[in-house]
C-alpha positions in Angstrom: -35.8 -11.3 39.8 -39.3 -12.3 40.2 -38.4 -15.6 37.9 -36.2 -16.1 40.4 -38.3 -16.1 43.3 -41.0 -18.2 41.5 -38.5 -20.8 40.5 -37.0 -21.1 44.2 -40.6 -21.2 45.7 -41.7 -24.1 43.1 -38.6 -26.2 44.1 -39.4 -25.0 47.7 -43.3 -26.9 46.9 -41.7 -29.6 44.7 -39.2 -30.4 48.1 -42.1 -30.5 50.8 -44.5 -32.5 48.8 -42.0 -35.5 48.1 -41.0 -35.4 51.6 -43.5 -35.3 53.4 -45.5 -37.9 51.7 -44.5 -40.8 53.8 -47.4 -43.6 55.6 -51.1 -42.0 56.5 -50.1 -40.9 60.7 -52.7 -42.7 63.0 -53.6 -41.2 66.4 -52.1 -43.5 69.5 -54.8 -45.6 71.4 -55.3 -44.1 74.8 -52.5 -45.8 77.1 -52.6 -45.2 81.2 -49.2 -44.3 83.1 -48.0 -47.8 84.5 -47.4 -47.0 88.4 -45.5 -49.8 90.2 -44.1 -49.3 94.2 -41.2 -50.7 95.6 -42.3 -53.8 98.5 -43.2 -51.9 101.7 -41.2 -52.5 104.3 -42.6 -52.0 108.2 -41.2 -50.4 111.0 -42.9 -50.1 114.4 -43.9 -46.8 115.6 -43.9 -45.5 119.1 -44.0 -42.3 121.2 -46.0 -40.5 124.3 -48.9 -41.7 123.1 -50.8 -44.3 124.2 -51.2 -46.4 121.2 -47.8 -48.1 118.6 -48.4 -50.0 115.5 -46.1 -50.4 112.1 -46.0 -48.6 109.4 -44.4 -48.4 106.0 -40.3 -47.5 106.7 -41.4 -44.8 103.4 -44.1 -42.5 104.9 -43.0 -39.7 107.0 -45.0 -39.3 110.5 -46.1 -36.0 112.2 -47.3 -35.9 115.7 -50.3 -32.8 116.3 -52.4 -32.2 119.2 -53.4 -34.9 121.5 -51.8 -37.9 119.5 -53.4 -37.1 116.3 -50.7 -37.8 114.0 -50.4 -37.3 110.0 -48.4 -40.0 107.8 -47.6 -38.3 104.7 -46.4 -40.2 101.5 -44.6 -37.7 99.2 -44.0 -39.6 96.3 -47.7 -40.3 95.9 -49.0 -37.1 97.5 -51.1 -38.9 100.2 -51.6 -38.2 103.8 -53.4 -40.9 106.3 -54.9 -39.0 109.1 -54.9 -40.5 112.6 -57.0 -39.0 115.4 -57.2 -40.6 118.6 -59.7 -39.9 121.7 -60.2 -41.2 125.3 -62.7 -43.1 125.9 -65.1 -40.9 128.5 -68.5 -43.2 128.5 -68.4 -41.9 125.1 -68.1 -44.9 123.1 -71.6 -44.7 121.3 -70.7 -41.0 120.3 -67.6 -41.9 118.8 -68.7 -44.9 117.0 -71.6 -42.8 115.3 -69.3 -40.1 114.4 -66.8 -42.9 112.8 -69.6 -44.2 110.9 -70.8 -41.0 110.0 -67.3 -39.6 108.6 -67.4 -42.6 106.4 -71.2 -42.6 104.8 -70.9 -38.7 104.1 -68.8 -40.5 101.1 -72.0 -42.0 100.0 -72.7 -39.9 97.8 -69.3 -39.3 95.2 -69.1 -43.7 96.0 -69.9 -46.6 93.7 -69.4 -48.8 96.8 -68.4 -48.8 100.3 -67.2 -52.1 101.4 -67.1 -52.5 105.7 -64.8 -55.2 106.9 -65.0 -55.9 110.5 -61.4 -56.3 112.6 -61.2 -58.4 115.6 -58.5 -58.7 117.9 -59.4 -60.2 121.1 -55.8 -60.7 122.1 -54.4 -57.5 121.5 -58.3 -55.7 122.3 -58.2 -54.5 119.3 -61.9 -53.6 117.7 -62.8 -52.1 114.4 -64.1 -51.7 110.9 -62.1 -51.0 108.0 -63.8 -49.3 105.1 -62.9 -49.3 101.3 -64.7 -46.6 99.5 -64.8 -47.4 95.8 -65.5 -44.3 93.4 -64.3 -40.7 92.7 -65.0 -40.1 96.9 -62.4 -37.7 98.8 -60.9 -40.8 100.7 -60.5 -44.3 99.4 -60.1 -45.8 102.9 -61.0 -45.5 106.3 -60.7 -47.1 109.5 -61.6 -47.2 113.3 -60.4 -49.2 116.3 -61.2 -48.7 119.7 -60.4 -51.4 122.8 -64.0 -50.0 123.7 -63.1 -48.7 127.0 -60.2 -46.1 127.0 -58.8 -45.5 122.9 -60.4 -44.9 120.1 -58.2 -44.3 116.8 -59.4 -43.2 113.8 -57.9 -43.2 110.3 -58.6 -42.1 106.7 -56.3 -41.7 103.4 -56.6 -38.4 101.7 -54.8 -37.6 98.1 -53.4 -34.0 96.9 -55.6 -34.1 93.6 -58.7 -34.8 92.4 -60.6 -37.7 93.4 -60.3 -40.1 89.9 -60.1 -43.5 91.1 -59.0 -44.9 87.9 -55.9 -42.4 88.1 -55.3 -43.1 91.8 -56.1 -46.8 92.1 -52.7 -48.0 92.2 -51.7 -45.7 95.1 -55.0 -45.6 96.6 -54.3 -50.0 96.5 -50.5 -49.7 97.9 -52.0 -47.1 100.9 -54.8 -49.1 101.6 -52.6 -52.4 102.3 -50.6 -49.8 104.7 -53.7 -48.8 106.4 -54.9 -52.6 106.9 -51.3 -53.6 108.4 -51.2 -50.6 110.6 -55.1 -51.6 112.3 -53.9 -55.1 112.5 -50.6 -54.3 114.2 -52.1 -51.6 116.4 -51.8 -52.1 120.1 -52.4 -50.2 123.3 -50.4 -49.3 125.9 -51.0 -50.0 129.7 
């Protein structure tokens, strides 16, 4: 019986060893996840408040408190945040506490680029920031017609701040962000 068992256990050896010996494995290079969008499409939005502008047909918009709204993007598990306030001789206030929101990045940033928007036609003033590094936000935005709106907006993502994972999301929402400043108008 034992010969038995040692004879089934040698062809078991004999078996594994000429099977298995096929070309030495290598380990994969490191690869990232491809991440392409479909072209955004705009629509223009417009309630109560006192402000429309487009936005991507995609994103799903959420009105709170006082015309703050919250445009969510499920497949990429982004929000941009708009607040907006009356201008009340407050307009130096507001501006510093624009700013400020921004620059408290400064420290998680490699960069923060500013790009000034100005719309004379429309009254339409602001800056548009890009934040580069593993920061909370990616972008950020104000505009204000400097005497009765003031909007504010920023991009927040549902994980981790690693802007080499997030670029191409944090890219697509940013481009969103841009078009809605720039189409942004106020009511009379």
């Amino acid at each position: 019986m034992t010969k038995k068992i040692f004879a089934l256990a040698m062809v078991s050896i004999v078996a594994a060893t000429t099977f298995s010996c096929k070309e030495e494995v290598l380990p994969k290079p490191s690869s990232y996840l491809r991440l392409d969008y479909a072209e955004a499409k705009y629509s223009n939005f417009e309630n109560e408040c006192p402000f429309t502008f487009e936005m991507n047909a995609d994103a799903i918009v959420k009105k709170g408190k006082n015309c703050d709204l919250t445009i969510t993007y499920p497949k990429m598990k982004a929000t941009i945040y708009l607040t907006y306030k009356p201008v009340n001789k407050n307009i130096n206030n507001l501006l510093r506490d624009a700013q400020k929101l921004t620059f408290e990045h400064v420290i998680k940033a490699d960069d923060i680029l500013e790009q000034p928007y100005l719309n004379p036609d429309k009254k339409v003033y602001g800056m548009f920031y890009q934040v580069e590094g593993n920061a909370a936000t990616n972008s950020q935005f104000y505009a204000t017609d400097s005497t009765k709106h003031f909007v504010t907006g920023s991009v927040y993502f549902y994980a981790k701040p690693n802007y080499d994972s997030i670029m191409p999301a944090a890219s697509y929402i940013k481009n969103d962000m841009q078009r809605l400043m720039e189409t942004l108008k106020w009511k009379q």
